[in-house]
C-alpha positions in Angstrom: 3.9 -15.1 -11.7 0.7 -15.6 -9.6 1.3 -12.2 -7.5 2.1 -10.3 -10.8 -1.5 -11.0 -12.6 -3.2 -8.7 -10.2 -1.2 -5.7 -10.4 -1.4 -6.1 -13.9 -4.7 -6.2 -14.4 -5.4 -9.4 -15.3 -7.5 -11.4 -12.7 -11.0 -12.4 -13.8 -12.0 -14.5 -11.3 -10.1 -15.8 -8.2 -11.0 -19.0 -6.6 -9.3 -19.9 -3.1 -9.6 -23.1 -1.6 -8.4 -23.2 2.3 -7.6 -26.2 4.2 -8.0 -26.1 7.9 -4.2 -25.8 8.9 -2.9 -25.1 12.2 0.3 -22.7 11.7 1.7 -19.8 9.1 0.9 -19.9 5.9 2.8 -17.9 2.9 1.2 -14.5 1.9 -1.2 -14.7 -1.3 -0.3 -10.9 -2.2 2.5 -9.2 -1.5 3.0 -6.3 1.1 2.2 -3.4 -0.5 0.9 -5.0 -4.0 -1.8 -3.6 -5.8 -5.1 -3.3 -4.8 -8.1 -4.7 -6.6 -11.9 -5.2 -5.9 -12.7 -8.5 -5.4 -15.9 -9.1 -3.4 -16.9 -12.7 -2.6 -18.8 -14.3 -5.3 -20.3 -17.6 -3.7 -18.5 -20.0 -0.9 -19.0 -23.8 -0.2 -17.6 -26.2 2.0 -16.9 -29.6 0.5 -17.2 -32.7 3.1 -13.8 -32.9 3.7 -13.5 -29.5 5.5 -12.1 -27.6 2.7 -13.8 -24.0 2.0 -13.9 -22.8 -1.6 -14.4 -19.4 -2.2 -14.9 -17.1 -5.5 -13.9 -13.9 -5.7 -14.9 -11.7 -8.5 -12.8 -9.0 -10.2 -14.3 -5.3 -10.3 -11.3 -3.6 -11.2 -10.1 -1.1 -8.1 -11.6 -1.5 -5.0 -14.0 0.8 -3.9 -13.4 2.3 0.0 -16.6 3.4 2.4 -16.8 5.6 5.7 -18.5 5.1 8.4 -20.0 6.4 12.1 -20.8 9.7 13.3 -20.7 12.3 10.3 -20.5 9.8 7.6 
């Protein structure tokens, strides 16, 4: 259900919090899903290591250039 909500529009707010593991994780979004804007909001660390971070939604993301000519 998780990996449906963005593709359907329906992500507010997303808040990630990532524990230092050594290893492979499990995708959060699938291959090929939908894309959505969701620049970082704020981040902390809490003092047991984890990192917290908000991401809020602005719809479709928007995509820049850059270099020579740009």
């Amino acid at each position: 259900m998780a990996q449906s909500l963005p593709a359907a529009g329906q992500i507010d707010e997303l808040r990630l919090v990532i524990a230092p593991v050594v290893g492979i994780g499990r995708r959060l979004f699938p291959v090929g899903g939908a894309p959505a804007g969701l620049p970082l909001a704020r981040s902390e660390t809490t003092p047991g290591g984890l990192a917290v971070h908000v991401y809020e939604s602005t719809g479709l993301p928007t995509y820049g250039t850059y270099g020579a000519g740009a």
